[in-house]
VMD Tcl script that draws the C-alpha trace (Angstrom):
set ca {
  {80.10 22.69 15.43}
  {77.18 21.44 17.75}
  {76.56 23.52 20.63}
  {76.80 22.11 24.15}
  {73.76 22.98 26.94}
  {74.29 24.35 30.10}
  {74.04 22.20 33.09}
  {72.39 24.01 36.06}
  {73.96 23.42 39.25}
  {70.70 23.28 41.19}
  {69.23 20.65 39.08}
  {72.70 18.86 39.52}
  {72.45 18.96 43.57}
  {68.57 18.05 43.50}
  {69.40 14.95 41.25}
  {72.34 14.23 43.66}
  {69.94 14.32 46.65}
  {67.07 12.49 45.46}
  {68.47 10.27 42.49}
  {72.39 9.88 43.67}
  {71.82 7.00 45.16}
  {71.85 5.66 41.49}
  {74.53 7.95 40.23}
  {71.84 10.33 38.12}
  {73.79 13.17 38.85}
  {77.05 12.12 37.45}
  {75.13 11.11 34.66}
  {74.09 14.73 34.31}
  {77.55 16.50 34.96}
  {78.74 13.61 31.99}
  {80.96 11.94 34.65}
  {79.41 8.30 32.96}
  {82.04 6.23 34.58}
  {81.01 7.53 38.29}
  {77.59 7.23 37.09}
  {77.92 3.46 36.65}
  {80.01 3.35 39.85}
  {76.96 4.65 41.87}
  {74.38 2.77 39.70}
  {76.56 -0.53 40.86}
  {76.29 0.70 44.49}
  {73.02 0.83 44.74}
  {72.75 -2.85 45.80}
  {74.58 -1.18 48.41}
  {71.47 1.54 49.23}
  {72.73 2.88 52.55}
  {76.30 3.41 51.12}
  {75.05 5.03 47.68}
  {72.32 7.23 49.38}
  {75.19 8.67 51.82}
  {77.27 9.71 48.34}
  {74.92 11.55 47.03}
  {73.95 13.68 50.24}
  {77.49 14.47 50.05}
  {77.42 15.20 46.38}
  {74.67 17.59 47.11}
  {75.83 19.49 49.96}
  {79.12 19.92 48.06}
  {77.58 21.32 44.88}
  {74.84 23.31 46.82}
  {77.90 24.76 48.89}
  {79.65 25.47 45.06}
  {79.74 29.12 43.57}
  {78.39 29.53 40.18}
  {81.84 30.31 38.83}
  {83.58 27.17 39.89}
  {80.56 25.11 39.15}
  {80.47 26.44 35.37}
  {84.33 26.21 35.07}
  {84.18 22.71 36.41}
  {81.30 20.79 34.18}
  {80.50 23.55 32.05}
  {83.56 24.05 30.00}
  {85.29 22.36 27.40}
  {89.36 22.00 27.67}
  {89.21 25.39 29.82}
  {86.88 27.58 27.81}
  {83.29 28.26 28.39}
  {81.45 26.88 26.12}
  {79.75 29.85 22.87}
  {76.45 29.28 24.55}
  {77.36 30.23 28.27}
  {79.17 32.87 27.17}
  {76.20 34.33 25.22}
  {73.91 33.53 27.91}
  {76.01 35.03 30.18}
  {76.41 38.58 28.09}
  {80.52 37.85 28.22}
  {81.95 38.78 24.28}
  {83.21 35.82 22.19}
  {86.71 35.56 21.86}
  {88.42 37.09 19.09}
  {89.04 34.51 16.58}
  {92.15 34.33 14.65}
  {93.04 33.44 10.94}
  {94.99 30.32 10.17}
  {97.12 32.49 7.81}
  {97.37 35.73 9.97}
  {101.04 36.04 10.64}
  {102.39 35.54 14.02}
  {103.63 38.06 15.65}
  {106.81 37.83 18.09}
  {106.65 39.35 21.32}
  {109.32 42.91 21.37}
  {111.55 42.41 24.55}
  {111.84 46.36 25.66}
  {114.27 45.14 28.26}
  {117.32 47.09 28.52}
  {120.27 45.43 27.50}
  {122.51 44.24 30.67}
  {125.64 45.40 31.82}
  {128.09 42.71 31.79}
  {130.55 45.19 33.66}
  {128.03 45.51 36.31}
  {127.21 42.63 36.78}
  {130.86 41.28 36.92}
  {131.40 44.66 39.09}
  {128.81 42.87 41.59}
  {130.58 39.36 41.49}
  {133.70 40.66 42.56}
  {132.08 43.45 44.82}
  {130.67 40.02 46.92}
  {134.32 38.23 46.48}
  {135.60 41.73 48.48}
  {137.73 42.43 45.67}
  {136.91 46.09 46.07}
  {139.71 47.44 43.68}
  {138.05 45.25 40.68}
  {134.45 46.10 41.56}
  {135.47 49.40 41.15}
  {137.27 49.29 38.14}
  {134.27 47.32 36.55}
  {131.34 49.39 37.78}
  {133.16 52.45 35.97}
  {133.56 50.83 33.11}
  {129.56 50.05 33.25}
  {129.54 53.50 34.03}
  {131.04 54.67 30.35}
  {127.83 51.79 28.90}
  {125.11 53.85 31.56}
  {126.43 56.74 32.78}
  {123.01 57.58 34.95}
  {122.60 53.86 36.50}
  {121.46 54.68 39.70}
  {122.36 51.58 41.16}
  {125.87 51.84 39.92}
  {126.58 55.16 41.60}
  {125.50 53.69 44.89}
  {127.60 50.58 44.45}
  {130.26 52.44 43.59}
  {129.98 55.09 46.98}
  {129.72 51.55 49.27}
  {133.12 50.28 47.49}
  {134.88 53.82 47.70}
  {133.30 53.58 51.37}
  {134.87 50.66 52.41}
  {138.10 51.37 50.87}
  {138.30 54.74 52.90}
  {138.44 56.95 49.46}
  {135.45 59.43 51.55}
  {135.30 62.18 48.69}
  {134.61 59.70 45.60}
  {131.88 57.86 47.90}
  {130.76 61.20 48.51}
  {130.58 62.20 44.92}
  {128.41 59.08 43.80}
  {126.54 58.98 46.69}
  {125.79 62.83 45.59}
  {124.90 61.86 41.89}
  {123.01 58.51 43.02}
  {120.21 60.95 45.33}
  {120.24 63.78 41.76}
  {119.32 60.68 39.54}
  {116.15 59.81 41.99}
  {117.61 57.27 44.64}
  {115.46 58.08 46.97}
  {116.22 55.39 49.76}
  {117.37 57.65 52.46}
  {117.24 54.77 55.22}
  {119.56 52.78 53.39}
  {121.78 55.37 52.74}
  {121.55 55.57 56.66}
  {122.10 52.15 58.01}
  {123.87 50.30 55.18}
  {127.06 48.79 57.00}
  {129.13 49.35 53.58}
  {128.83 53.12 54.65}
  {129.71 53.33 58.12}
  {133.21 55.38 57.06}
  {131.41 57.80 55.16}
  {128.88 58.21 58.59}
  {131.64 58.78 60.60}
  {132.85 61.74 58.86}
  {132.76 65.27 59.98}
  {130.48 66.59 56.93}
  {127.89 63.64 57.36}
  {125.86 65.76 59.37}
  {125.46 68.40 56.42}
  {125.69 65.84 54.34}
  {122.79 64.32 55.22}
  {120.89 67.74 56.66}
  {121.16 68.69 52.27}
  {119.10 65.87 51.71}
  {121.94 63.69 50.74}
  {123.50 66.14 48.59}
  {126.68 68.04 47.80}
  {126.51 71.67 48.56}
  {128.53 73.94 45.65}
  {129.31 77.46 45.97}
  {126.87 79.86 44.45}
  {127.52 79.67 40.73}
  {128.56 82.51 38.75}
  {128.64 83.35 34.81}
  {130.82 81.88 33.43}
  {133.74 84.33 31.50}
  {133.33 85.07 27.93}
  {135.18 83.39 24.99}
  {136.29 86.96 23.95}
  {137.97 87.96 27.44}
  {139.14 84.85 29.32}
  {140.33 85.25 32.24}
  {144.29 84.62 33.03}
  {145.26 82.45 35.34}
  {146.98 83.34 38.43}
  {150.32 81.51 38.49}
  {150.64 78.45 40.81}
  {153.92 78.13 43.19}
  {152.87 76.34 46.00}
  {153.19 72.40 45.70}
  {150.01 72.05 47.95}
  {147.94 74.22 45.59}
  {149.27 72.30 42.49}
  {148.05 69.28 43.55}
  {144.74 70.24 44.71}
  {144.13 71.32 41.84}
  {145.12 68.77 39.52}
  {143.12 66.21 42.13}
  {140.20 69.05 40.57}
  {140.94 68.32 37.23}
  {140.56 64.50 37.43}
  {137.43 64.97 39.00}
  {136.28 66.58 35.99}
  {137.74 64.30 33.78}
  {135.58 61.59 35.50}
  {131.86 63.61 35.58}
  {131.95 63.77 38.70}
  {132.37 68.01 38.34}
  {130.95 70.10 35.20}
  {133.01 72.47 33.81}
  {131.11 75.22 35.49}
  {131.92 73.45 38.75}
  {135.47 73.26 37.98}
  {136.04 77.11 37.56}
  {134.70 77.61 40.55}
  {136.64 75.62 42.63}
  {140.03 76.51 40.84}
  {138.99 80.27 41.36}
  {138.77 79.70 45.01}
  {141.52 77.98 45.71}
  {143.64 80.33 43.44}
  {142.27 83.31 45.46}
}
mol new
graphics top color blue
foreach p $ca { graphics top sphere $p radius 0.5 }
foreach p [lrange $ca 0 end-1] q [lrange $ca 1 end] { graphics top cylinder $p $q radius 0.2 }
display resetview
């Protein structure tokens, strides 16, 4: 394949200032139709003469890049030559045969229970958001943006320790969007609570008792027997939060020891 020349933008403006009056210029850049054009309006000289002073300032005024884009390329692409001349690498060329390769999508699948969670989370059907985002839950347990969504519905339905607990496990899985956490209107219950000020003084996080070893397979401890109706249910409400993640098992012991003290 024939190599094209370069066409120097100087040369182009000096041929537009002296010559375009009869379209030499647009000869030069291979615009042949405008070249007739001017060569017709030179009949015309004032007219002509006043294009190609224009033409001239305009590709005097022109950056190098534009100007080579513009009449030195072919479909796009500098032509081999510039790109030698200009010390830029030849593109890599590529075999009729090579195989094609299809692009790997590394996006992570969606959550159809999240996103349905969402929907109904904008309808204000709180009750199935809920139900949906902890079902996307059981697909990505450490969604960040699940946990949150989940604390604003719990919020808004006035359940204050669940919206607690995700707001908790949101912050431990990196949210780190403290000013939202501050000023989003879907948390103004869990603001006006007595423990948002310690809440938010532990960096947005639940504080747990010290943590203690844990007993020993070989000598577990017994279990203090449970009378009061009160204690029963605190600590079966205990046991469902550990059912759910939101506690550890650790966790769990330690609140069932103190409330069995």
């Amino acid at each position: 394949m024939q190599e094209r020349s370069v066409r120097s933008k100087t040369a182009a403006a000096l041929f537009a200032l002296f010559l375009g009056w009869a379209g030499i210029h647009r000869f030069y850049l291979g615009q042949v139709g405008l070249g007739i054009l001017y060569f017709c309006l030179m009949f015309f000289f004032g007219f002509s003469i006043i294009l190609g002073i224009i033409d001239a300032v305009v590709l005097f005024g022109m950056d190098d890049e534009t100007f080579d884009r513009k009449y030195n390329s072919v479909e796009g692409t500098v032509p081999p030559i510039y790109r030698r001349m200009q010390g830029f690498p030849d593109p890599p060329s590529r075999s009729r045969n090579a195989p094609r390769t299809k692009a790997t999508n590394n996006r992570e699948p969606s959550n159809p229970y999240k996103v349905n969670g969402i929907k109904k989370y904008k309808e204000f059907d709180l009750e199935g958001a809920i139900e949906d985002f902890k079902k996307g839950l059981e697909i990505q347990p450490q969604d960040i943006s699940l946990h949150f969504n989940l604390a604003c519905a719990y919020s808004l339905t006035e359940q204050v320790d669940k919206a607690y607990a995700h707001l908790d496990r949101a912050v431990s899985l990196g949210f780190n969007d403290f000013e939202k956490i501050k000023t989003h209107d879907d948390l103004a219950y869990v603001r006006i609570q007595d423990r948002w000020e310690e809440f938010k003084q532990e960096g947005f996080r639940l504080q747990l008792p010290a943590t203690t070893p844990p007993p020993t397979p070989e000598a577990p401890e017994k279990e203090p027997p449970v009378k009061d109706d009160l204690l029963l249910s605190q600590l079966k409400r205990l046991a469902e939060l550990r059912d759910r993640g939101l506690l550890s098992e650790q966790e769990f012991m330690i609140e069932k020891k103190k409330l069995t003290r």
